[in-house]
N, C-alpha and C positions, 0 to 999 in steps of 0.2 A: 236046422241050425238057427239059433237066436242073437239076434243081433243089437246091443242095446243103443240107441242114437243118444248122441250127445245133443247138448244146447250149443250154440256158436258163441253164446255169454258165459260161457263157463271158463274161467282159469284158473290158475295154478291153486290149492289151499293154503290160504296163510299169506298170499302177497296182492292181494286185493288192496285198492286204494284208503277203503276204508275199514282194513282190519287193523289187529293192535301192533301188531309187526311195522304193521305201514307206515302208524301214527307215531309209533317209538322210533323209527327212521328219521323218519320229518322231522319229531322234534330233538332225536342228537343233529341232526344238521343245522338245526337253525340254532341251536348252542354253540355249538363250532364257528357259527358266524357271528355270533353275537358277542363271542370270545377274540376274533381277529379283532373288533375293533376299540378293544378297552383300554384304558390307558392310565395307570395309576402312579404317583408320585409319590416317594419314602426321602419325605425331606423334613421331619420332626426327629424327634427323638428316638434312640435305639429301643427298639422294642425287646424285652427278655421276656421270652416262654416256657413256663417247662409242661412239658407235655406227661401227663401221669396218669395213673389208673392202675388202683391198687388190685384190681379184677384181670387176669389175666388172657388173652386172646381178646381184646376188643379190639385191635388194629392201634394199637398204641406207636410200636414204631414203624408200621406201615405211615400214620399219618403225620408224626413228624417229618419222616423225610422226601414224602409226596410233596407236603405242605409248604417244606422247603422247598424245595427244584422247581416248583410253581411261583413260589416269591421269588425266585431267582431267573426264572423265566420273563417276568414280569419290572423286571430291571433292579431290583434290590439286592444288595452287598448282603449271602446269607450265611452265621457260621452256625454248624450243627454240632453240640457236645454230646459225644454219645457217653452216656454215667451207666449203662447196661454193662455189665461184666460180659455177657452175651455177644455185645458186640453187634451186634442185628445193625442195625442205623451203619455203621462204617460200611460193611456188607453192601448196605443195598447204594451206598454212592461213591462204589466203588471202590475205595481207600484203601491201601495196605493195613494189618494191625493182629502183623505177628509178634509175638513175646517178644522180639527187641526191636519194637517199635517205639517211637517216642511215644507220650499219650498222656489220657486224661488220670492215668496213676502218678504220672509223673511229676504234673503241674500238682495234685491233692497232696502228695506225702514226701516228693522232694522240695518243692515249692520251684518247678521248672516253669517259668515264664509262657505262657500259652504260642505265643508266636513261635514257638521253638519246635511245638509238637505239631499244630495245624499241616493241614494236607489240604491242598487245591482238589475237587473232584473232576473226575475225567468229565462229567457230565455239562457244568457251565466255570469258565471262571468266575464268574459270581458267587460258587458256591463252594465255601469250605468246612472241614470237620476236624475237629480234634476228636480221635480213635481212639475207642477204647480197647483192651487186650486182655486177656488173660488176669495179667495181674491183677485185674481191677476186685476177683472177686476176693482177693484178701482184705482189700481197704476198707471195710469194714472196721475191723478189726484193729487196722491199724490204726484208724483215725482216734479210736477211742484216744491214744493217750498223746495225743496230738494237739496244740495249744490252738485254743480259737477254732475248734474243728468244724464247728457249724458255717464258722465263712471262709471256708478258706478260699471255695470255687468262686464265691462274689471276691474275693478281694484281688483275686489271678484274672477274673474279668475284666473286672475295674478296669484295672493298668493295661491290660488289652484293648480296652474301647478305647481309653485315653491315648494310644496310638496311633488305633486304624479305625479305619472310617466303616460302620458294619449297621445296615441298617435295621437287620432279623437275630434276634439270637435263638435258636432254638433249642431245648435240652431235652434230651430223652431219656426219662428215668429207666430204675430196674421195676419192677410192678409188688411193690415192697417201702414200708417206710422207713427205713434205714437211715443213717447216716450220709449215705452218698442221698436220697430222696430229700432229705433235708438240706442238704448244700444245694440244691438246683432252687428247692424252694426261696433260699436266704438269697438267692444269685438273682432270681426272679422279679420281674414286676409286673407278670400277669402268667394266669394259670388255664391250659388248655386242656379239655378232659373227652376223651373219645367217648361215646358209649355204645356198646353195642344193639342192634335193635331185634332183641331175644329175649325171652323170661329171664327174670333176675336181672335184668339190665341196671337200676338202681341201687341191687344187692351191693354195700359195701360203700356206697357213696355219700351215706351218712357220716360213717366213719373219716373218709376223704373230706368231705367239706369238715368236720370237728378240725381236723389236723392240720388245716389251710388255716382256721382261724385260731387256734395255737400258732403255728408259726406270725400270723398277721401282729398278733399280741405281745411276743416275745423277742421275734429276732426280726420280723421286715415287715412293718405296719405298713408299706407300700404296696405289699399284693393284693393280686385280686384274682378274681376268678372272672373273668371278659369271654372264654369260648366252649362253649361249649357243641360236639361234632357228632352226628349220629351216623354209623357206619354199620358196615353190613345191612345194609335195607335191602328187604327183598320185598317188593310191589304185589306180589302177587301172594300175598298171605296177610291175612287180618290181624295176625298178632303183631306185625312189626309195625302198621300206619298205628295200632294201639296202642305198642312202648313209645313211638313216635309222641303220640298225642298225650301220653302221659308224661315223660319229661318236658315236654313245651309247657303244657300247665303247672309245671313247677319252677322252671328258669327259662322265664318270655323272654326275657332280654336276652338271657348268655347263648339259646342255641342259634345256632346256626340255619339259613333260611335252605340252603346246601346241603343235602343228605350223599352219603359216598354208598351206593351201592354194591352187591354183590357182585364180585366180578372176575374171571377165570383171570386176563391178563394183570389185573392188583398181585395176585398170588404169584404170577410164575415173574415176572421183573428180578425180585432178589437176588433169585437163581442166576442171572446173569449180571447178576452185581450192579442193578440197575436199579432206580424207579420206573414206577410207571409212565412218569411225563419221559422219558428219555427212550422207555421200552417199546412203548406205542401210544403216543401224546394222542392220537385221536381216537383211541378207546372211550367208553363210556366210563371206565372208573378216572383216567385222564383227566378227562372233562371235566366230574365232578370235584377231583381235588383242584383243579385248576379255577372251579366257580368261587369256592372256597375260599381260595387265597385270594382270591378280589374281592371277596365280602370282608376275609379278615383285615385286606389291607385298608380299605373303606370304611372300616368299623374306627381307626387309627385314630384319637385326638390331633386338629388338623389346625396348622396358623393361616391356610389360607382360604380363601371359598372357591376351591375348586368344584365343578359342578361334579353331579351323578351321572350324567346324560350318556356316559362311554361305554 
């Protein structure tokens, strides 16, 4: 009989101090900690987002509503317009927005006052949405012969900021430049763009930035394009730190130093009509929407000199 002897230095494969396992441990913990202690102030102007990308699947309204529940984790008054016929965004924060529901058809083609439709999420009072339903995927159409169509969502805002006190606006287009794409852009004073980190990730974004500065030109010389968020990152393949390294050499300034990676608990959240920060805030895709929202809230034109040091 053969007996093979072990070493007494040998342990388990894979949880050794110094393997990648180990190291991707260490360092989600000391994010985790570095996250207990930040502390950011939303005491300037309402910031209006709309979050787009005419490329479909790039975590478009994964990351508005991440992005939100993170600024609203973080102490900021956050309201989420979801302009998706789809409806995805209501979904994931919870929100009723069945066919007679109030919503964002309502405020577009009735002219129903925003306050009337918004919904509290179960998730923070911090955080509200105006739902979108069903109806929405008519408005299209409708809007066409609709007076002033291009503002209507900025002019139902408006009168809504001038209310309440709201320090994030967020808006989640349809991934389409439509009519209802164009009301978020006109409502907008800055433009948020996921992109995904896969071949073709750029595909299309030419087109996107032409239509930003069409709108810039015509209906809201206000915008701008301030974020831009690489999602879907998977570490362990060379093509993705490459679309990584290739939108960074095209917009230094807009992206994001916060990449949202691959992540099973991102995907299953919705399902429970949840975000991620509510689903399982100390996941790694958690984390990194949550880095996120403190770079974008930090990024914020600011009146006072509050330091970075948090």
């Amino acid at each position: 009989m053969f007996h093979v002897k072990r070493s007494p230095q040998t342990s388990t494969p894979g949880f050794g101090a110094d393997t990648p396992l180990a190291r991707e441990l260490a360092d989600l913990t000391a994010r985790r900690k570095a996250l207990e202690g930040v502390s950011v102030r939303f005491d300037g102007a309402t910031r209006v987002f709309t979050v787009s990308n005419q490329k479909g699947g790039v975590g478009k309204t994964t990351t508005a509503v991440n992005i939100a529940s993170a600024m609203a984790d973080l102490g900021a008054t956050v309201l989420v317009i979801d302009l998706d016929p789809q409806g995805n965004a209501s979904t994931a924060l919870g929100v009723p927005h069945t066919a007679d529901t109030a919503s964002v058809y309502d405020v577009l083609i009735d002219e129903m006052p925003i306050a009337e439709a918004v919904q509290v999420s179960p998730e923070s009072t911090n955080l509200w949405c105006l739902p979108s339903t069903i109806h929405l995927a008519g408005a299209e159409i409708e809007l066409v012969s609709q007076v002033a169509r291009e503002h209507r969502l900025r002019t139902a805002l408006q009168e809504y900021l001038s209310e309440h006190d709201v320090d994030i606006v967020i808006i989640d287009c349809p991934p389409s430049l439509g009519l209802l794409t164009i009301n978020a852009f006109t409502a907008a004073t800055e433009v948020m763009i996921p992109i995904q980190c896969e071949y073709y990730a750029l595909e299309g974004l030419s087109q996107l930035l032409g239509n930003i500065r069409m709108i810039q030109k015509h209906l809201n010389p206000t915008l701008r394009l301030s974020t831009i968020l690489l999602t879907m990152f998977d570490g362990r393949t060379r093509l993705a730190q490459q679309v990584a390294d290739e939108v960074r050499g095209h917009f230094t300034d807009e992206v994001l130093d916060t990449v949202i990676p691959r992540s099973v608990r991102v995907s299953e959240a919705p399902s429970f009509g949840q975000t991620v920060i509510a689903y399982d805030g100390q996941s790694v895709g958690a984390i990194a929407y949550r880095e996120a929202a403190v770079e974008i809230a930090r990024r914020a034109p600011r009146t006072d000199t509050e330091g970075k040091g948090n």
